[in-house]
C-alpha positions in Angstrom: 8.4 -15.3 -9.8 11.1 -12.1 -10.6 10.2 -8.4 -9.9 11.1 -8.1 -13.5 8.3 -10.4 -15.1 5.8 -8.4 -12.8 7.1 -5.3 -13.8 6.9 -6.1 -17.5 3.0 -7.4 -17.5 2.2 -4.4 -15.6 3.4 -2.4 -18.4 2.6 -4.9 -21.4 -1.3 -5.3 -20.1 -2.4 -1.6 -18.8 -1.9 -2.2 -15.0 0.6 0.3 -14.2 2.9 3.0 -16.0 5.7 5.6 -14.9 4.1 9.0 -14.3 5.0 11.3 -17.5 7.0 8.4 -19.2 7.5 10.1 -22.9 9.1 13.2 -21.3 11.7 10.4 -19.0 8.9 10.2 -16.2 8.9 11.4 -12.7 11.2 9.2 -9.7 8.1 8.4 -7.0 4.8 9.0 -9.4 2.6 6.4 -11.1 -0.6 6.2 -14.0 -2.7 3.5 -13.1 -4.0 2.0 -16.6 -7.1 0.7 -18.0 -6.6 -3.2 -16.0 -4.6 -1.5 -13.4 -7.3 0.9 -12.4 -10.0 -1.2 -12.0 -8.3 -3.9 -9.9 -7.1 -0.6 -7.4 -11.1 0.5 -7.7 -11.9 -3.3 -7.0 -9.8 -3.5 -4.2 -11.1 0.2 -2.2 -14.4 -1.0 -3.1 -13.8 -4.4 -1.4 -12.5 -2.7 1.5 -15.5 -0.1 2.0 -17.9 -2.5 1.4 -16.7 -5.2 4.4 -15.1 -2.7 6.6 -18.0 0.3 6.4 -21.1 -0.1 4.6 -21.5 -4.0 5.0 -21.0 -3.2 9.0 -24.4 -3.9 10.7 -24.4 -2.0 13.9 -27.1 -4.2 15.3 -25.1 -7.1 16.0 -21.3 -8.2 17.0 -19.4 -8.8 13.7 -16.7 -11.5 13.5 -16.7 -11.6 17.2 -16.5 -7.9 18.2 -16.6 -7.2 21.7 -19.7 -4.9 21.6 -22.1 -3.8 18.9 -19.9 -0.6 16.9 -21.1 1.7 14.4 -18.9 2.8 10.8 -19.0 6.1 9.1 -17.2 7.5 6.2 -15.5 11.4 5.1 -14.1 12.5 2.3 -11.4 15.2 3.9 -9.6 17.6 2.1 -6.1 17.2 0.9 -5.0 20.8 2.0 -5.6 21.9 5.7 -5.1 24.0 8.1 -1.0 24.7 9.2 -2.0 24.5 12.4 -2.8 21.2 11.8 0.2 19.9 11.1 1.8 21.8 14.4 -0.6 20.3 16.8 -0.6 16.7 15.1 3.7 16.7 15.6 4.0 16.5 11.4 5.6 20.2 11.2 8.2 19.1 14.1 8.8 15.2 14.0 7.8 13.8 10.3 11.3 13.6 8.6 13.9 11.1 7.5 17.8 11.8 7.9 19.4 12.2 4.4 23.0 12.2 3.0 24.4 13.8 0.0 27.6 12.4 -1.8 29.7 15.5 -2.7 31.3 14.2 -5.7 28.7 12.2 -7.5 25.7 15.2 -6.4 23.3 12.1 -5.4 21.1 11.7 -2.3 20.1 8.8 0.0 17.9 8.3 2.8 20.5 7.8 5.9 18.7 3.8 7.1 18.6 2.6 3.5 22.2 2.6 3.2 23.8 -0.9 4.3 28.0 -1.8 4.0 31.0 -3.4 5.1 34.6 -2.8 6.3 36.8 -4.5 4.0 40.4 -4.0 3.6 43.6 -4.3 0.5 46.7 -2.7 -0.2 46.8 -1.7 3.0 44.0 0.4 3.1 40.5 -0.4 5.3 37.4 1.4 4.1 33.2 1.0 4.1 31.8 0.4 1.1 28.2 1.7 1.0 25.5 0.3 -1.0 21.8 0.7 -1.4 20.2 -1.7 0.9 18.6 -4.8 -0.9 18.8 -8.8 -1.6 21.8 -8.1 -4.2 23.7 -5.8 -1.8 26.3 -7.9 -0.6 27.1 -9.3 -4.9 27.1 -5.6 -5.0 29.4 -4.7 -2.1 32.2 -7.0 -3.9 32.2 -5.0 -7.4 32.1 -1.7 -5.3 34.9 -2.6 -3.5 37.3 -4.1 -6.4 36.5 -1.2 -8.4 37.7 1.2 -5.6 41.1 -0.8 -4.9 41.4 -0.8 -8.5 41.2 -4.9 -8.8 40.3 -7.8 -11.0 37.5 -10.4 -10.6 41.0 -12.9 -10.2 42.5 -11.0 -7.1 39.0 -11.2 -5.2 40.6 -13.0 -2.3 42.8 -10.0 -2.2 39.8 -8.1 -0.3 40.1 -9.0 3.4 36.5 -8.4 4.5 35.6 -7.7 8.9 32.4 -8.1 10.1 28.8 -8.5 8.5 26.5 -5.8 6.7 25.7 -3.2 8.6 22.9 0.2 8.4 25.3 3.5 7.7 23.5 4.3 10.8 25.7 2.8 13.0 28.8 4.5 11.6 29.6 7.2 13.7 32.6 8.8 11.6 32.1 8.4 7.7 35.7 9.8 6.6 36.1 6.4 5.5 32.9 5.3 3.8 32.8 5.0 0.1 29.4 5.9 -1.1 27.3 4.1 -3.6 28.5 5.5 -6.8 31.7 7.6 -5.2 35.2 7.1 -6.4 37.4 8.0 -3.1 36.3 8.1 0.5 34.4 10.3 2.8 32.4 12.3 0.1 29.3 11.5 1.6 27.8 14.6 4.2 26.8 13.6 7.6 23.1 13.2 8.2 20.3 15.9 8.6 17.1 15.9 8.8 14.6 16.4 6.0 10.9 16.9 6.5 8.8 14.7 4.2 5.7 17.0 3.9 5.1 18.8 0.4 5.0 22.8 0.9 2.6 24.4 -1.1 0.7 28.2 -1.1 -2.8 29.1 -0.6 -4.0 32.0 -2.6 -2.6 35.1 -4.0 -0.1 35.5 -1.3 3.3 33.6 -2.0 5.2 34.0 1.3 5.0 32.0 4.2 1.6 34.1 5.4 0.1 31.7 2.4 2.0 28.6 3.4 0.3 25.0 3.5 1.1 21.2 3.0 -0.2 18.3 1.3 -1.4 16.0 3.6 1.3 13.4 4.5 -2.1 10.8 6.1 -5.3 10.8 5.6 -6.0 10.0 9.2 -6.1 14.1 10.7 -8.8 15.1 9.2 -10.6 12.0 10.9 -9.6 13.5 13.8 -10.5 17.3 13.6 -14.0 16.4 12.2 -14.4 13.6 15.5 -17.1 16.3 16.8 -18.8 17.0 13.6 -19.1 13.3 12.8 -20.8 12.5 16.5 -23.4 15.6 16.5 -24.5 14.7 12.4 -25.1 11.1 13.2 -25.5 10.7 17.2 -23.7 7.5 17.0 -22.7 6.5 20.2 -19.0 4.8 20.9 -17.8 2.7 20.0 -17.3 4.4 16.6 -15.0 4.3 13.4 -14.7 6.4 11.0 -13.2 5.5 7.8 -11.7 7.2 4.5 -9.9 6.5 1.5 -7.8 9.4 0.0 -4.7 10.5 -1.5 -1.6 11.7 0.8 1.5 13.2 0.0 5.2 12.5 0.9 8.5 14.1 -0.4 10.3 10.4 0.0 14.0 11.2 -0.2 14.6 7.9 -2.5 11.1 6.3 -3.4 11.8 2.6 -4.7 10.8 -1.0 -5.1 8.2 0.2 -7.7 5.0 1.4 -6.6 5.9 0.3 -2.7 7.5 4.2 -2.2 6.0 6.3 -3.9 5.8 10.3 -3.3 2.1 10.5 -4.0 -0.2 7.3 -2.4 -3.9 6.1 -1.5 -4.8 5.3 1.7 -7.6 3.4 3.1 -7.8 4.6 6.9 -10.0 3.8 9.8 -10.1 5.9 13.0 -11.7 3.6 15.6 -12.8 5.8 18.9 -13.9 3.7 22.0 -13.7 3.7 26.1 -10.3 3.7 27.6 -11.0 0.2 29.8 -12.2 -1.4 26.1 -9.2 0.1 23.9 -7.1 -3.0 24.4 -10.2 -5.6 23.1 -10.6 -3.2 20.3 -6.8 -3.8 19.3 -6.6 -6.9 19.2 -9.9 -7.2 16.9 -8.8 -5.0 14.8 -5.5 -6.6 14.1 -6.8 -10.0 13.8 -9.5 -8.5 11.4 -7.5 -6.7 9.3 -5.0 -10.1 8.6 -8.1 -12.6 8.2 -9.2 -10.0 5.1 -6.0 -10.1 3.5 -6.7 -13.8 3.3 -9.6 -14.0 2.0 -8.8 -11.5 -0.3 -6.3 -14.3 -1.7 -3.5 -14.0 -0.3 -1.7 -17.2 1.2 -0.9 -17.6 4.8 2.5 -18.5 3.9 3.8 -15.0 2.6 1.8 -12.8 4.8 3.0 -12.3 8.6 1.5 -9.9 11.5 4.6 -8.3 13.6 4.3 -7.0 16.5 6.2 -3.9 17.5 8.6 -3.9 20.1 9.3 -1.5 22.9 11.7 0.5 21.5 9.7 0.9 17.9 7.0 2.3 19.1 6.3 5.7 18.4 6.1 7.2 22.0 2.0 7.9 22.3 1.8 4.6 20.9 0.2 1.9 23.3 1.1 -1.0 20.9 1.6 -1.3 17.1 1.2 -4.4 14.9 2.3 -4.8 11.1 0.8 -6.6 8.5 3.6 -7.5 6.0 4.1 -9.2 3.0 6.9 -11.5 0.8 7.2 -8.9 -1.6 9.1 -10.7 -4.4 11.9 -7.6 -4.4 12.5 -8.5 -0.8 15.3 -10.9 0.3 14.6 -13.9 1.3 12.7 -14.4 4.8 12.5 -10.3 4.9 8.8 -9.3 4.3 7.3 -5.6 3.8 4.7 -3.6 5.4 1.6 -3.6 3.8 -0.6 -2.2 7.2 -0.4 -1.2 10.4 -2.9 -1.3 13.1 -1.5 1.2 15.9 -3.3 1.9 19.6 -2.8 5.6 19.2 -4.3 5.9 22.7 -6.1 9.8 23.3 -2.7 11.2 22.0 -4.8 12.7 18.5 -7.6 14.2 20.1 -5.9 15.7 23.0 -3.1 17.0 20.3 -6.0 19.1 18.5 -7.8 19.8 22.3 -4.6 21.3 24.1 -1.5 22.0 21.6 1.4 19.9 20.5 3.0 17.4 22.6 6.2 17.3 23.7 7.5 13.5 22.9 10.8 14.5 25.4 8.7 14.5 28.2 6.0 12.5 29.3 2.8 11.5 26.9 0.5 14.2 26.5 2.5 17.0 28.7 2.2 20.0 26.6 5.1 21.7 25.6 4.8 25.3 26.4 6.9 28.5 25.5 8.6 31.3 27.1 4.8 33.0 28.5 3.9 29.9 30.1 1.4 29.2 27.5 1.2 26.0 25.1 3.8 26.6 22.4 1.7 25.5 20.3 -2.4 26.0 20.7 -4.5 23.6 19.7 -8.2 24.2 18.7 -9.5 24.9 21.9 -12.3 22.5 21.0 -13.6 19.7 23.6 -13.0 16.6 21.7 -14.0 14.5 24.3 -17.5 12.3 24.8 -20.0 12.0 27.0 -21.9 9.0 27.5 -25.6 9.8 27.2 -26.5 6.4 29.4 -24.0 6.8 32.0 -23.4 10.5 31.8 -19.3 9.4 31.8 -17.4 11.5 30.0 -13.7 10.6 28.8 -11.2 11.4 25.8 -11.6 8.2 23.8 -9.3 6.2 22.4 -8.0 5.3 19.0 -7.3 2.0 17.0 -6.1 2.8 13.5 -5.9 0.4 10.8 -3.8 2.0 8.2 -3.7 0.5 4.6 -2.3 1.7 1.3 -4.4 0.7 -1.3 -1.5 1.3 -3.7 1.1 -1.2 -1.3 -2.4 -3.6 -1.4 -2.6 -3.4 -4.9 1.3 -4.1 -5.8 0.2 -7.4 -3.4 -2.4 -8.5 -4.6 -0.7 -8.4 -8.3 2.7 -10.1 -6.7 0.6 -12.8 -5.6 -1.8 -13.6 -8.7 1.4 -13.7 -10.9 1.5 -17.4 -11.6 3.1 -19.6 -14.7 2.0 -22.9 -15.5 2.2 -25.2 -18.2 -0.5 -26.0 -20.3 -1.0 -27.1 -23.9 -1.9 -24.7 -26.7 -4.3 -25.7 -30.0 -1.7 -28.3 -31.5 -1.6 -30.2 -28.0 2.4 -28.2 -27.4 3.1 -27.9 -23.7 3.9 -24.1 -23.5 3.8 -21.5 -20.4 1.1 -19.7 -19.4 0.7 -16.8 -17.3 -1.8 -16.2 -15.4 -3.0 -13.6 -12.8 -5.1 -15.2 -10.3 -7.1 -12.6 -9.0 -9.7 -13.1 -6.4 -13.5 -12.4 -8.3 -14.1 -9.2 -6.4 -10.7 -8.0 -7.4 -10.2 -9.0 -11.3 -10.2 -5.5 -13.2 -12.8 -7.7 -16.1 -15.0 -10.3 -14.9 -15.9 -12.1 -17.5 -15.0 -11.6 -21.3 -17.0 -12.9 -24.2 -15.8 -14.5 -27.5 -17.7 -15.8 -30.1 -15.6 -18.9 -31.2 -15.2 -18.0 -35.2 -16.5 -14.1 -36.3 -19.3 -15.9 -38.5 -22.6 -18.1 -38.5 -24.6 -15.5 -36.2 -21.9 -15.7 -32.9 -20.6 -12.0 -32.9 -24.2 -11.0 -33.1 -25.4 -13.7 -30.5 -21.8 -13.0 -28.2 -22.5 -9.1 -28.7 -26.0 -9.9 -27.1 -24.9 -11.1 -24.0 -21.9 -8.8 -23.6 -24.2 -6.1 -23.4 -26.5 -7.8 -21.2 -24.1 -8.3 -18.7 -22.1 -4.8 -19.3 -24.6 -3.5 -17.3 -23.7 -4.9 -14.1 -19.9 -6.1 -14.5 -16.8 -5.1 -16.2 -16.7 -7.5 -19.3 -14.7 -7.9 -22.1 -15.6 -8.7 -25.9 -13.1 -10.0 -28.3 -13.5 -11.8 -31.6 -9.6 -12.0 -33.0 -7.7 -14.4 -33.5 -7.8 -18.2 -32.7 -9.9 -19.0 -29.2 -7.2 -20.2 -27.3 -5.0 -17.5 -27.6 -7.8 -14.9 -26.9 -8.2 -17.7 -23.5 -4.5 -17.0 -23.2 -4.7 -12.8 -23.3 -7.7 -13.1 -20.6 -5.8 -15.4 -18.5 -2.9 -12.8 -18.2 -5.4 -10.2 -17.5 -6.9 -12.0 -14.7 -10.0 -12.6 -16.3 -11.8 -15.2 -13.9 -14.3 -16.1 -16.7 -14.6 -16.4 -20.9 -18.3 -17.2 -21.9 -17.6 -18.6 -25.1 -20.5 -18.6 -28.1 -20.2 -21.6 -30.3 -22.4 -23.2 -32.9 -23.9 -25.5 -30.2 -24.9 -21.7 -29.1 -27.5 -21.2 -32.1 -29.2 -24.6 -31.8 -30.0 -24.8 -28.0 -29.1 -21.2 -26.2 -26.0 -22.4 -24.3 -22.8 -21.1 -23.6 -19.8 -22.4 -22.5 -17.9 -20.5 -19.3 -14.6 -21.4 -18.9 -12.9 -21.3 -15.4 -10.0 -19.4 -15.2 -7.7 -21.4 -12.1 -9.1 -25.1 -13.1 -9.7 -24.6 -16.7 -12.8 -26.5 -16.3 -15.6 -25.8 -19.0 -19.6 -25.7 -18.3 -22.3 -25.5 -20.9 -25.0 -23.0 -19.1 -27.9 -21.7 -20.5 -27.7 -18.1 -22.1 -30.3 -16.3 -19.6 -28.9 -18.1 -16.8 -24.7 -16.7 -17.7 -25.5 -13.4 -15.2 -26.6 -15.4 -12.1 -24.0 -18.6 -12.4 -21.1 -15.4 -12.8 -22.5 -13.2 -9.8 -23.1 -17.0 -7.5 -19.3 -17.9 -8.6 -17.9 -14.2 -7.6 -19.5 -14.1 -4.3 -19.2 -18.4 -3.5 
C-alpha cells in the first residue's frame, strides 16, 4: 500500500479534492466529494451516536466508574478576543519558522531534519524536509552542493546521524532545502498559528478577532450555561464537532495538516479525587472505538506522554496514533489525544491568563497589581446539590479530528487482492474495506442485463431502500465490473436482480470482503442489510 495509490482513488472515486484545483488550488485546504463526504458524515455520526446520544446515564457504560451524563453545543467559530487571552492562545499557540533568503521559502523550525557531511574540504549541514525519504534525499542535496557525481559518492564523508535543525545552534553552515550556498536560512521566530480576521465595519484592531484554532473553548465558557439548562449533575461531558482554524506554516502529508479541520471534541468535567479514573476510561475508551471502527491492533498504538511533553497544566496526556502509510517505518501519527487538563480551563476564564513560568494556575498580573489579563469574572465552579461540596472540576478531553480519522479509516480499507474477472483471468482488485457504519453507499443495486423487467424490478427496490440508506443504482456495463466499481467505493453490499428475480422474488446480495453470494427474498433485502450493518 503507497501514499500514491491512496491519493489517486481519492481523486479518481470522489473521496477527496484539492481546495480550488482549476485555479492551481490552495496549500492546506480540501473539498470533500460525493463518496468522500459521506464516509466523513458516517464517521461524526458514528462518533455522536456511541460517545453522546447512545450514552444512557442510568447505568455504568463499558465499565465507567460512576453513572455520567453527555450533552452536545454547536459553538461559534468566531469569539470573543478575550478568549483567546485568557485560554493562553493569543500568548503561547505558535510554531518557530525559518525563511531561506535566497530561494524566498518557509519551513516550520522541528520539521527540518539533516546531517554534517564533509568534501573538498569543506563541512556543512544539509537540511531537508523531514520524512521516510530524507536521508535518499540528504545524499542528492549534498552532491549537488559540492558539485559531484552519483560515481564520487564515497567522496562525501558523512559525521553523525540525522538530526532536528532544532538542535543546531549556529546555522551559518546549514544548507537549506532548496538553497544553493550556505547559511541563507534566518534563525527561528515565532509565528502565531491563529487566523486574524475583523468583526464589523471597523477594520483596525478595535474590530480584531480570530478563527477558532479548537473547538474545545467554547465548551468551556458555556460550562455554566450547559449545568443551569439541563441540571445535570457531575460527572458531565459535553461534546461538539466543528470546524477550527490554523495558519500551519507548511501543512502536508495530505489531508493530515491542513489549515482548515473538523474536530470531534469532548470536555469531560468531574470531582478532583475521580479525575484520574476518568482518564484512564477515557483513554482506554477512545482506543477500543478505533477498533471496532476497523482498524487493526497492529497499526494503531496509545503513547503516553512523558514528563517533559506535557504541556505544563497538563496532569497526563495520552496519544492515539496511527501507521500512516506516509510515515516511516515503525513511526506512527497522532490521530487523538486524550489530555487531563486538570481545572487549568475553567480557572483560565474565572481569574485571567496563567502564567506557565510560574507555578500552575498563579495568575500573572501587571504593573497595578491586577491580573494582566481579566478573565470573565464568572464562578465556573460547582456545587454539589447532595453534599453541598463545592470545587473547580476537572477536565478529561478526548480530542479527535474527524478529518486525521477519516484519512485512517481510508489508509486502512485500501486493500488489493487478486481475484478472477468474467473470463476466469486472475487480475487485481481494489477494494476499500470500510466498516458498514462507515461505507459512504451501503448497498448498490444492479439489475444483471437492462432488459426482461430487471431495471424496473431493481429500480423498485432501490427506492424502497433509498429511504433509509445511501444506495447506489447502476445498470452499465457487464456485472462484474459494475461488482468491481462498488468494491473500490467500499460498497459493503450489491443486491443483484436476475431472471431468477421475476420467477420467485429473490435477490442475490453479494458480500463485499468474502465475496460470498445469498439468494434473499425481495421484502426481506432491508432487514438482512440493516442485521449485517449493525452484526
Amino acid at each position: 500500500m503507497s501514499m500514491e495509490s491512496i491519493v489517486s482513488l481519492c481523486k479518481r472515486r470522489g473521496f477527496l479534492f484539492q481546495s480550488s484545483e482549476i485555479y492551481g488550488g490552495l496549500q492546506g485546504f480540501w473539498d470533500y466529494g460525493p463518496l468522500g463526504v459521506e464516509l466523513k458524515r458516517n464517521v461524526k455520526e458514528a462518533w455522536w451516536s456511541d460517545m453522546v446520544s447512545g450514552h444512557d446515564d442510568m447505568s455504568t457504560l463499558d465499565g465507567a466508574p460512576l453513572p455520567y451524563s453527555m450533552e452536545g453545543l454547536d459553538c461559534t467559530i468566531l469569539m470573543h478576543p478575550q478568549v483567546w487571552k485568557c485560554s493562553g492562545h493569543y500568548d503561547l499557540f505558535h510554531d518557530y519558522m525559518v525563511d531561506c533568503r535566497e530561494t524566498k521559502k518557509r519551513y516550520r523550525h522541528d520539521q527540518l531534519n539533516g546531517r554534517w557531511v564533509e568534501a573538498k574540504g569543506q563541512k556543512v549541514f544539509v537540511a531537508v524536509a523531514a520524512g521516510d525519504d530524507e536521508l535518499e534525499v540528504m545524499t542528492k542535496r549534498a552532491l549537488k552542493f559540492f558539485k559531484l557525481r552519483n560515481k564520487n559518492i564515497d567522496d562525501l564523508k558523512w559525521d553523525g546521524d540525522s538530526v532536528c535543525l532544532t538542535s543546531i545552534d549556529d546555522l551559518s553552515q546549514v544548507v537549506g532545502p532548496d538553497a544553493k550556498t550556505v547559511g541563507t536560512l534566518t534563525e527561528p521566530r515565532e509565528f502565531n498559528l491563529m487566523f486574524k480576521t475583523y468583526v464589523g465595519a471597523l477594520s483596525g484592531e478595535e474590530g480584531a478577532a480570530f478563527m477558532r484554532p479548537e473547538t474545545a473553548q467554547g465548551i468551556f465558557v458555556n460550562f455554566k450555561n450547559v449545568l443551569d439548562s439541563t441540571r445535570h449533575r457531575l460527572p458531565l461531558g459535553i461534546a461538539q464537532i466543528g470546524k477550527s482554524f490554523r495558519n500551519e506554516i507548511t501543512p502536508r502529508n495530505f489531508t493530515f495538516r491542513s489549515r482548515e479541520f473538523e474536530q470531534m471534541e469532548i470536555e469531560f468535567f468531574c470531582h478532583p479525587d475521580q479525575s484520574q479514573d476518568w482518564y484512564r476510561f477515557w483513554r482506554d475508551r477512545r482506543m477500543a472505538w478505533y477498533h471496532q471502527m476497523g482498524i487493526g491492533q497492529e497499526r494503531l498504538i496509545m503513547r503516553e506522554h512523558a514528563p517533559d511533553e506535557l504541556a505544563h497544566y497538563s496532569v497526563g496526556t495520552a496519544d492515539i496514533e496511527y501507521a500512516f502509510p506516509f510515515m516511516a517505518d515503525g513511526e506512527y501519527g497522532e490521530l487523538e489525544g486524550v489530555s487531563h487538563r486538570g481545572d487549568f480551563d475553567l480557572r483560565s476564564h474565572m481569574e485571567g491568563k496563567l502564567d506557565e513560568s510560574t507555578k500552575p494556575l498563579a495568575v500573572q498580573l501587571g504593573e497595578d497589581g491586577k491580573p494582566k489579563y481579566r478573565g470573565s469574572g464568572k464562578d465556573l465552579s460547582y456545587r454539589d446539590d447532595l453534599t453541598n461540596e463545592k470545587y473547580v472540576p476537572h477536565v478529561i478531553e478526548p480530542s479527535a479530528g474527524a478529518d486525521r480519522a477519516a484519512l485512517a479509516f481510508i489508509c486502512e480499507a485500501y486493500t488489493e487482492d487478486q481475484q478472477p474477472d468474467e473470463k476466469g483471468k486472475m487480475q487485481t482488485r481494489t477494494v476499500m474495506k470500510f466498516h458498514p457504519r462507515l461505507a459512504p453507499i451501503k448497498a448498490a443495486v444492479l439489475p444483471l442485463v437492462k432488459k426482461d423487467g430487471m431495471p424496473e424490478v431493481a429500480k423498485e427496490i432501490y427506492l424502497d431502500l433509498k429511504k433509509n440508506y445511501k444506495v447506489f443504482y447502476d445498470e452499465k456495463g457487464a456485472v462484474g465490473r459494475r461488482y468491481r466499481r462498488q468494491d473500490e467505493a467500499g460498497t459493503p453490499y450489491c443486491i443483484t436482480v436476475d431472471g431468477q428475480t421475476l420467477e420467485d422474488k429473490t435477490v442475490t446480495i453479494r458480500d463485499r470482503d468474502s465475496l460470498e453470494q445469498v439468494r434473499v427474498k425481495i421484502d426481506e433485502c432491508e432487514q438482512v442489510i440493516r442485521e449485517r450493518m449493525n452484526g
